[in-house]
GUSEKOL-336501 format. One record per atom (N, C-alpha, C): residue number from 0; x, y, z. Coordinates in steps of 0.2 Angstrom, whole numbers, plus 5000, padded with zeros to 4 digits. Last residue first. Layout:
REM GUSEKOL-336501
lumza resi: NUM X: X Y: Y Z: Z
...
END
This chain:
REM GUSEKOL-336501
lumza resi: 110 X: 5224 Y: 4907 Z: 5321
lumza resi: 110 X: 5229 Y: 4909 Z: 5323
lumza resi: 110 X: 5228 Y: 4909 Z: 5331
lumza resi: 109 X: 5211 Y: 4905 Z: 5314
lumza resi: 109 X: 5217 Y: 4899 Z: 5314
lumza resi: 109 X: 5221 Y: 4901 Z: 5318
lumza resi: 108 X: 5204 Y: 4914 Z: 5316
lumza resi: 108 X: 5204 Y: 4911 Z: 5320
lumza resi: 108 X: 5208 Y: 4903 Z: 5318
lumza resi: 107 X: 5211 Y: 4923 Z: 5305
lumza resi: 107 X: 5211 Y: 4926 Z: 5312
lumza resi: 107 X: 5209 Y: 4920 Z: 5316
lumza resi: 106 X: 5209 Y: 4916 Z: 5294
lumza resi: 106 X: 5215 Y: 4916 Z: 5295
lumza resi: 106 X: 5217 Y: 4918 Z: 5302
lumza resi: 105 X: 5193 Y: 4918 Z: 5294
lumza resi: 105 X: 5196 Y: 4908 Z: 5294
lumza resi: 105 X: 5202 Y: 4910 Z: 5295
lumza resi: 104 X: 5195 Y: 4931 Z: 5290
lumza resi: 104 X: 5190 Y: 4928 Z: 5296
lumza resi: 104 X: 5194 Y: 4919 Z: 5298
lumza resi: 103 X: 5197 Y: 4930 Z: 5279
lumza resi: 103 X: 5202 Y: 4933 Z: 5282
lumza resi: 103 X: 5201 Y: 4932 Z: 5290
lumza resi: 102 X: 5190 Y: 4925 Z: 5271
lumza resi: 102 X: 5196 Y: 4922 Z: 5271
lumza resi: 102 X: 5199 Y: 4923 Z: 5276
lumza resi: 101 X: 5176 Y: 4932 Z: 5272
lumza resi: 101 X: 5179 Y: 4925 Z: 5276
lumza resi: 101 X: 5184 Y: 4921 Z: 5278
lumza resi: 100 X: 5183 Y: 4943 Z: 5266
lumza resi: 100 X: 5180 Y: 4945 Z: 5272
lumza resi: 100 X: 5180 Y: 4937 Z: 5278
lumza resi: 99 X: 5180 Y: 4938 Z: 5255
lumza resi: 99 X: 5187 Y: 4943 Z: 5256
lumza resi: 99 X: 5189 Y: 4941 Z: 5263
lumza resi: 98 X: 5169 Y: 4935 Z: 5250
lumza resi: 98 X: 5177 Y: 4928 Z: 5251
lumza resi: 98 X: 5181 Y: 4934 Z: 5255
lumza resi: 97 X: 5163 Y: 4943 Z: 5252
lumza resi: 97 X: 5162 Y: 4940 Z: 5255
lumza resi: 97 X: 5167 Y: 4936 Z: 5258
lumza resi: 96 X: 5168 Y: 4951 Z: 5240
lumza resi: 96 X: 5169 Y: 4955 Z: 5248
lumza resi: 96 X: 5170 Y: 4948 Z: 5252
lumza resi: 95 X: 5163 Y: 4942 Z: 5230
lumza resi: 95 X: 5173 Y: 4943 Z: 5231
lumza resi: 95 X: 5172 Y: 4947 Z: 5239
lumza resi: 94 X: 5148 Y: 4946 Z: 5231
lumza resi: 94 X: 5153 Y: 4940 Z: 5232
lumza resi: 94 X: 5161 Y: 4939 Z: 5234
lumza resi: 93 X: 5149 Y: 4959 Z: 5228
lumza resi: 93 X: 5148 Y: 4958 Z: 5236
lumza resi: 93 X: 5151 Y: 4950 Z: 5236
lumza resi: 92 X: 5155 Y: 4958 Z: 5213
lumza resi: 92 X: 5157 Y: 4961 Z: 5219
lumza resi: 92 X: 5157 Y: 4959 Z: 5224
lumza resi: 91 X: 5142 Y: 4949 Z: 5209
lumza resi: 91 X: 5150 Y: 4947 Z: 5211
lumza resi: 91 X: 5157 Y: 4952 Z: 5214
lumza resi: 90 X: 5134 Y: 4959 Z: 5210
lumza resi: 90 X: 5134 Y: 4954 Z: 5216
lumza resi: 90 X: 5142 Y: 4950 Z: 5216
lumza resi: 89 X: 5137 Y: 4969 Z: 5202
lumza resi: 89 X: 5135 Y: 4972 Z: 5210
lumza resi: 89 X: 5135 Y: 4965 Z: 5214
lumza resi: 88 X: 5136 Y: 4962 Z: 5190
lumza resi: 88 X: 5143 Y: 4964 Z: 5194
lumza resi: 88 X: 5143 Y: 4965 Z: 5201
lumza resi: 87 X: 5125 Y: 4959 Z: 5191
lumza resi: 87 X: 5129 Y: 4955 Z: 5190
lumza resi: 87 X: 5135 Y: 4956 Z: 5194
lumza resi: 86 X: 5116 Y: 4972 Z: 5190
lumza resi: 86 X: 5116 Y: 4969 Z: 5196
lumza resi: 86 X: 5121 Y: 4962 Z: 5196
lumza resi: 85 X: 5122 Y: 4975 Z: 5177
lumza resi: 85 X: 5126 Y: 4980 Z: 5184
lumza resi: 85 X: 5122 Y: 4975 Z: 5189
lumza resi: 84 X: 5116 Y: 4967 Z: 5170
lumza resi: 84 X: 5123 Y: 4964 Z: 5168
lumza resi: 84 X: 5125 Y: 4971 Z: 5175
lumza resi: 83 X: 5104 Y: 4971 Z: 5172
lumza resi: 83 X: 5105 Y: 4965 Z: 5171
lumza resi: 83 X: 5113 Y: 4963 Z: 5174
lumza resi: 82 X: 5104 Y: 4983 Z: 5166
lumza resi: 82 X: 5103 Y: 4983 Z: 5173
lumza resi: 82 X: 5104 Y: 4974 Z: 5174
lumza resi: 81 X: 5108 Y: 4980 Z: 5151
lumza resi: 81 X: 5113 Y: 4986 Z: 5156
lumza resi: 81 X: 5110 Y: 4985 Z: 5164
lumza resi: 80 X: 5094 Y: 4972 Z: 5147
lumza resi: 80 X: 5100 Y: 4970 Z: 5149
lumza resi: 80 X: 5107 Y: 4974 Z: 5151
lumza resi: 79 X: 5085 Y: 4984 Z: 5151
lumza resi: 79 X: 5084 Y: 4981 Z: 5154
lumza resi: 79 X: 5090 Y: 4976 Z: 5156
lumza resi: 78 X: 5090 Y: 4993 Z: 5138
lumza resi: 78 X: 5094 Y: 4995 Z: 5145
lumza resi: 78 X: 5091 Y: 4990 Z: 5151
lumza resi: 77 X: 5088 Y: 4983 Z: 5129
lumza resi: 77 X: 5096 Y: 4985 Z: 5128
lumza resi: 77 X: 5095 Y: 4988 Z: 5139
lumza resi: 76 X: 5075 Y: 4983 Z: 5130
lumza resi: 76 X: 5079 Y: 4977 Z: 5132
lumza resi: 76 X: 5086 Y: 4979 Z: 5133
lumza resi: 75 X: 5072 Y: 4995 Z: 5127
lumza resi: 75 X: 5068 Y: 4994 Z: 5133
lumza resi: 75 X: 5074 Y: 4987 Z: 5135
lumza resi: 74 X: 5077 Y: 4997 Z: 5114
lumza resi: 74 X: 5080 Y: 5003 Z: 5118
lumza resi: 74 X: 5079 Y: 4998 Z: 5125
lumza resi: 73 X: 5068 Y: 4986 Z: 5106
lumza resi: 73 X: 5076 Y: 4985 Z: 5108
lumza resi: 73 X: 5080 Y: 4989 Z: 5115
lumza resi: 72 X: 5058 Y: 4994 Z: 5109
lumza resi: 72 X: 5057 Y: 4987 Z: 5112
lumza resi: 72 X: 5065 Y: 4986 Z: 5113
lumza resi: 71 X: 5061 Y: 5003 Z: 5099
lumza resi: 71 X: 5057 Y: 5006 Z: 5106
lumza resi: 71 X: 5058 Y: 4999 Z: 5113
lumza resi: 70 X: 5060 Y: 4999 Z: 5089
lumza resi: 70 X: 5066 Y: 5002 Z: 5092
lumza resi: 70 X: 5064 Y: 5002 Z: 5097
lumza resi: 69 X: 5050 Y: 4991 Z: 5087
lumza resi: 69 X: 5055 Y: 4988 Z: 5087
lumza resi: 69 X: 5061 Y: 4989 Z: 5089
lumza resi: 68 X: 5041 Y: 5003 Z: 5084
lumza resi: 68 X: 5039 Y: 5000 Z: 5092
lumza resi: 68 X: 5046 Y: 4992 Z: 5090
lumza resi: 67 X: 5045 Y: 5008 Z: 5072
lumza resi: 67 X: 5048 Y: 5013 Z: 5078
lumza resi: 67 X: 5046 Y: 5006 Z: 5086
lumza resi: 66 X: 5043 Y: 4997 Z: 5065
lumza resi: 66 X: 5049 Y: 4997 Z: 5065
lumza resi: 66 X: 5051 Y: 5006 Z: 5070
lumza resi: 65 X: 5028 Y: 4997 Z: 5065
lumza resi: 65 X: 5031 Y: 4990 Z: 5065
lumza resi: 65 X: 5040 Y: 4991 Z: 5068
lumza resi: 64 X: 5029 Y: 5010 Z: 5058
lumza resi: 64 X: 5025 Y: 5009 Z: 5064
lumza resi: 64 X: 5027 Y: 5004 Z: 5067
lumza resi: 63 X: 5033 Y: 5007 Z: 5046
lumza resi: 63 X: 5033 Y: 5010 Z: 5049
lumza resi: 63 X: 5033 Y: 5012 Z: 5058
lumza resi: 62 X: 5023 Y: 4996 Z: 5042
lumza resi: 62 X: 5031 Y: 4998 Z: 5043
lumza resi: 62 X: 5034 Y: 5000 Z: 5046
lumza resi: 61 X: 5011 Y: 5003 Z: 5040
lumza resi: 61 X: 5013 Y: 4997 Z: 5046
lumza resi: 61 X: 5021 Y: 4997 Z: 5048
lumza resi: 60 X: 5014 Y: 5011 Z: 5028
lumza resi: 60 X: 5014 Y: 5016 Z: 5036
lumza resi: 60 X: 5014 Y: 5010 Z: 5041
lumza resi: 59 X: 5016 Y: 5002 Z: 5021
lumza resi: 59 X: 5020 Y: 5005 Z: 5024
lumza resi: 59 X: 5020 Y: 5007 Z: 5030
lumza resi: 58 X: 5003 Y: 4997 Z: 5020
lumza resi: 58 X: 5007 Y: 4992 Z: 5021
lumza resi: 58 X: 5012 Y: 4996 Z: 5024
lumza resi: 57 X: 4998 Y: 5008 Z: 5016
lumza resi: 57 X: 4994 Y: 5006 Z: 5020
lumza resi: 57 X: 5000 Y: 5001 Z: 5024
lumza resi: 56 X: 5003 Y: 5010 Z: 5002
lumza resi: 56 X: 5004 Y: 5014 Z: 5010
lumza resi: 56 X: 5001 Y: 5012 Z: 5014
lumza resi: 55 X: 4998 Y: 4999 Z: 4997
lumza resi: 55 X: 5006 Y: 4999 Z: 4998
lumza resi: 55 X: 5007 Y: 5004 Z: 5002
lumza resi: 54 X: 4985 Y: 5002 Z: 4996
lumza resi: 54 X: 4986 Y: 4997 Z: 5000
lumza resi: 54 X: 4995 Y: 4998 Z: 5001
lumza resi: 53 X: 4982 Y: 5011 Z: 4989
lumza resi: 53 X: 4984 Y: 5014 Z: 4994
lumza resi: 53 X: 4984 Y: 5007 Z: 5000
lumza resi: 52 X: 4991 Y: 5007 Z: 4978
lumza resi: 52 X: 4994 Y: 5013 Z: 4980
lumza resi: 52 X: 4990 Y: 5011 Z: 4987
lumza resi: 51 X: 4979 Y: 5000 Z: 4974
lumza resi: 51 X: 4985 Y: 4996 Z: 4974
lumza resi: 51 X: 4990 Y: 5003 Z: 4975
lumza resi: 50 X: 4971 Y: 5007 Z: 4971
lumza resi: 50 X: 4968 Y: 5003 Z: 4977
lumza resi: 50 X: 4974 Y: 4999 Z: 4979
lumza resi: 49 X: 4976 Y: 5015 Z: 4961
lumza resi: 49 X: 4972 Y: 5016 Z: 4968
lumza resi: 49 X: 4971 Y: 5014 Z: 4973
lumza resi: 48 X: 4975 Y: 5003 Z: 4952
lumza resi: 48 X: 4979 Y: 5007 Z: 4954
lumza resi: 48 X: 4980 Y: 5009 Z: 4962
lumza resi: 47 X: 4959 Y: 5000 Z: 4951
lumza resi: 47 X: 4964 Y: 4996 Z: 4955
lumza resi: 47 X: 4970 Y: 4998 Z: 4954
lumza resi: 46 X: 4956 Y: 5012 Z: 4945
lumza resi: 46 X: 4955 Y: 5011 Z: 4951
lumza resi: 46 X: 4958 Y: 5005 Z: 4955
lumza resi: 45 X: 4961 Y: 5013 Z: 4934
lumza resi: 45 X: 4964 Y: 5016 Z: 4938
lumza resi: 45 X: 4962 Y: 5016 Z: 4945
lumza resi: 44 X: 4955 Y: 5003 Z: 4927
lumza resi: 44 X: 4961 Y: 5000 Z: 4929
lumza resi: 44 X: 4963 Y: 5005 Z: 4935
lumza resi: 43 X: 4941 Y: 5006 Z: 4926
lumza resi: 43 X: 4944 Y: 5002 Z: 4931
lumza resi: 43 X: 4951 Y: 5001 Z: 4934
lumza resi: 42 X: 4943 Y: 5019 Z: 4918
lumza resi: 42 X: 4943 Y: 5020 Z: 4926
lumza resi: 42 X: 4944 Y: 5013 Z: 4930
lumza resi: 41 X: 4949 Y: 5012 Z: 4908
lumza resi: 41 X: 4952 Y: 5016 Z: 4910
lumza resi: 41 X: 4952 Y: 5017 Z: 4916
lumza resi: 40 X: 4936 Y: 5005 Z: 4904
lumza resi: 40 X: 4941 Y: 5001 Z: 4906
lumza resi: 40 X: 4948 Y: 5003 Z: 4908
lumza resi: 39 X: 4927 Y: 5017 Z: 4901
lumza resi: 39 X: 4927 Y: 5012 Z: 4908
lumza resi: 39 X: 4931 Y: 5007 Z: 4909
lumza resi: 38 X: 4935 Y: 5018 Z: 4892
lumza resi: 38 X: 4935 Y: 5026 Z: 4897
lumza resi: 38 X: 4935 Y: 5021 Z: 4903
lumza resi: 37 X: 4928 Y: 5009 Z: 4881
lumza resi: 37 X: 4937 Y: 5011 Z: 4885
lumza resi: 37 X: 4940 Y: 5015 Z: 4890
lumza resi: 36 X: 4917 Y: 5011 Z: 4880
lumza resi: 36 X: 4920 Y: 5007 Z: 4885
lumza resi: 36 X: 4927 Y: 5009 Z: 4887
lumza resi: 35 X: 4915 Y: 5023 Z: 4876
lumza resi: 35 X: 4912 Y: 5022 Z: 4883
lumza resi: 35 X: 4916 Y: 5019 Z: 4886
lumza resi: 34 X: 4922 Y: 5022 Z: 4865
lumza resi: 34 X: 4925 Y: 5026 Z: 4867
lumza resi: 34 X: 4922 Y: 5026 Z: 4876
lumza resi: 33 X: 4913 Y: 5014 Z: 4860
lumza resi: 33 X: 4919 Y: 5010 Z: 4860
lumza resi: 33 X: 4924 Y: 5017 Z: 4865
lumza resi: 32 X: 4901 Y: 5023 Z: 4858
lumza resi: 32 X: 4900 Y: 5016 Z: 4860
lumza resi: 32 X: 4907 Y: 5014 Z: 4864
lumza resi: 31 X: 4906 Y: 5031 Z: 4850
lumza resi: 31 X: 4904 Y: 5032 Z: 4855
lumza resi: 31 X: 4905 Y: 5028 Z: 4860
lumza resi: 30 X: 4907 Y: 5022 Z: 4837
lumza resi: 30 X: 4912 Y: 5026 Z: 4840
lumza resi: 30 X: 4911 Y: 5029 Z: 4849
lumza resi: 29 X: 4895 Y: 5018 Z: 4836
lumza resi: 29 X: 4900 Y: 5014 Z: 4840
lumza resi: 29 X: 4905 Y: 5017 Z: 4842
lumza resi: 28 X: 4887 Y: 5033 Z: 4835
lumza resi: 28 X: 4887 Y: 5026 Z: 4838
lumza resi: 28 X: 4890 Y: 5023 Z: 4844
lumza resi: 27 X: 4894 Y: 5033 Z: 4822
lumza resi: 27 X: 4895 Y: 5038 Z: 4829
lumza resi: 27 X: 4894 Y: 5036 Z: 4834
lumza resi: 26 X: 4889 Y: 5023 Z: 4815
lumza resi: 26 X: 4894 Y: 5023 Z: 4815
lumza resi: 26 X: 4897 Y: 5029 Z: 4820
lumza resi: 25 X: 4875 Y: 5030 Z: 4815
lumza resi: 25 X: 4876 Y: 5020 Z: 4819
lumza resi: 25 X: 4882 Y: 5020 Z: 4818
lumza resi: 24 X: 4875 Y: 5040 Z: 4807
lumza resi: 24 X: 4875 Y: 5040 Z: 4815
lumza resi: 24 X: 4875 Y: 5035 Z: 4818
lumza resi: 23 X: 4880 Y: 5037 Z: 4795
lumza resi: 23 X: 4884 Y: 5041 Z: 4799
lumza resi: 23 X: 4883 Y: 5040 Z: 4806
lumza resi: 22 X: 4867 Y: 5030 Z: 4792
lumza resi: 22 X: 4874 Y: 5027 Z: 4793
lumza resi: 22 X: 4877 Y: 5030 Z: 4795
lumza resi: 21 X: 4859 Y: 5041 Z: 4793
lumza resi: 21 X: 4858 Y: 5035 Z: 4797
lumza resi: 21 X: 4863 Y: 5031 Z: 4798
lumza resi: 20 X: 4864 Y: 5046 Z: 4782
lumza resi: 20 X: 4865 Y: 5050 Z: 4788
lumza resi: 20 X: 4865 Y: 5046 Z: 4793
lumza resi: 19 X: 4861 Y: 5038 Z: 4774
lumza resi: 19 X: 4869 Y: 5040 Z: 4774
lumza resi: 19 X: 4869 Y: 5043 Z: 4779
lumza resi: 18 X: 4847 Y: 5040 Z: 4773
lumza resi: 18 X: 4850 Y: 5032 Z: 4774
lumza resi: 18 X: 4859 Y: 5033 Z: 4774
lumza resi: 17 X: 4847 Y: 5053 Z: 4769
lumza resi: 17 X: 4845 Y: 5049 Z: 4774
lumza resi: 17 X: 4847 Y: 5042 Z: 4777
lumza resi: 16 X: 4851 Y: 5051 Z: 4754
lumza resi: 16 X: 4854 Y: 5056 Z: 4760
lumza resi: 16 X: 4852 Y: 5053 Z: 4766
lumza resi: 15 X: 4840 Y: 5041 Z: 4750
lumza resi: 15 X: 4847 Y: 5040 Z: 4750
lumza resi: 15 X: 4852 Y: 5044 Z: 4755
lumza resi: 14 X: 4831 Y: 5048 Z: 4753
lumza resi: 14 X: 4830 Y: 5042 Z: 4756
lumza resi: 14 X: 4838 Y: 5042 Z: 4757
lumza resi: 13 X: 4832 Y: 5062 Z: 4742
lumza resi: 13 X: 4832 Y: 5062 Z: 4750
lumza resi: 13 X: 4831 Y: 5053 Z: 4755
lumza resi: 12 X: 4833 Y: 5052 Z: 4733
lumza resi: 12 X: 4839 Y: 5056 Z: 4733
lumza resi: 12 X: 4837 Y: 5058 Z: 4740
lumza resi: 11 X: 4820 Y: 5047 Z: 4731
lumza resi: 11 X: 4827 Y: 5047 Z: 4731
lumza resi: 11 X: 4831 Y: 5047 Z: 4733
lumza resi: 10 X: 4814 Y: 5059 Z: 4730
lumza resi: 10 X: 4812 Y: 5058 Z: 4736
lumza resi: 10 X: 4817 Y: 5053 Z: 4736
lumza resi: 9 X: 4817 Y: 5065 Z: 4717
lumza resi: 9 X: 4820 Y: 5069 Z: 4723
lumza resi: 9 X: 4820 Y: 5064 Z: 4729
lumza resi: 8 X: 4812 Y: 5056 Z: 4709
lumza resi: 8 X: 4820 Y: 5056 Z: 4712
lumza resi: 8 X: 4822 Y: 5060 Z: 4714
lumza resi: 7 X: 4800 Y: 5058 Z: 4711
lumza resi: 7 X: 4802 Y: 5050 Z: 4712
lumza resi: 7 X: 4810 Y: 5051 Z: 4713
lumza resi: 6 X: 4798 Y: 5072 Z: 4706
lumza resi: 6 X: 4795 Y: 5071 Z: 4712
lumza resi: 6 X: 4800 Y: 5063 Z: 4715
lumza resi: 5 X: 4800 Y: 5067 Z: 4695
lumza resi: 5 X: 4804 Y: 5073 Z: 4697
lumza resi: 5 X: 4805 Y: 5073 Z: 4703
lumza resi: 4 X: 4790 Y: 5062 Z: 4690
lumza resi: 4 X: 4798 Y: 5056 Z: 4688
lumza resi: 4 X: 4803 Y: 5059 Z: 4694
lumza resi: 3 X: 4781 Y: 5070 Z: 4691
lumza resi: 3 X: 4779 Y: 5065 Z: 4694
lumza resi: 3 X: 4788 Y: 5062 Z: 4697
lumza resi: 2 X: 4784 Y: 5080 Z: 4682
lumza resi: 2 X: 4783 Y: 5082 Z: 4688
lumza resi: 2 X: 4785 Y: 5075 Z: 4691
lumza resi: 1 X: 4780 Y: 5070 Z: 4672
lumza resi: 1 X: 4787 Y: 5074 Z: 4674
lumza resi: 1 X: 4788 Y: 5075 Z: 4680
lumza resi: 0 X: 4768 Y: 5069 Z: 4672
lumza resi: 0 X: 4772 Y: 5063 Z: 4672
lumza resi: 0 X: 4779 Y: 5065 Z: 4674
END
């Protein structure tokens, strides 16, 4: 019967062990568990980072580019307006020739 008692609180005592391991490990678990999620809430954020990086370079390098074919456009006006403003003169020059040349013509046949 001893035997017996002896038998009943070892087996006890190993439930009990047992049922703490069990707890240890449903508490590993969640740790586990919570340590998954967070990881995954880390990779999302860093991927909308990422995503938010490479659309601001993306945005840039438009800029970029937006701001060389601006200069390139200007260059193209500034000297189309230089040719502009020399065919101007080139004409009221030959204009003033013209009066020059009439006036002088209208004073030879006055006389």
């Amino acid at each position: 019967m001893q035997q017996l008692n002896e038998q009943q609180t070892a087996s006890s005592d190993q439930i009990r062990q047992l049922e703490q391991a069990h707890q240890h490990a449903n508490e590993r678990v969640r740790e586990l568990e919570k340590t998954l999620e967070n990881a995954q809430l880390n990779y999302t954020r860093e991927l909308e980072i990422m995503q938010e990086r490479k659309d601001l370079e993306r945005e840039k390098a438009l800029v970029e580019v937006e701001r060389t074919y601006q200069a390139k456009l200007q260059a193209q006006n500034d000297k189309y307006n230089d040719k502009v403003a020399e065919m101007h003169a080139e004409n009221e020059r030959i204009r003033q020739n013209y009066e020059s040349r009439l006036e002088a013509f209208n004073k030879d046949n006055k006389k």
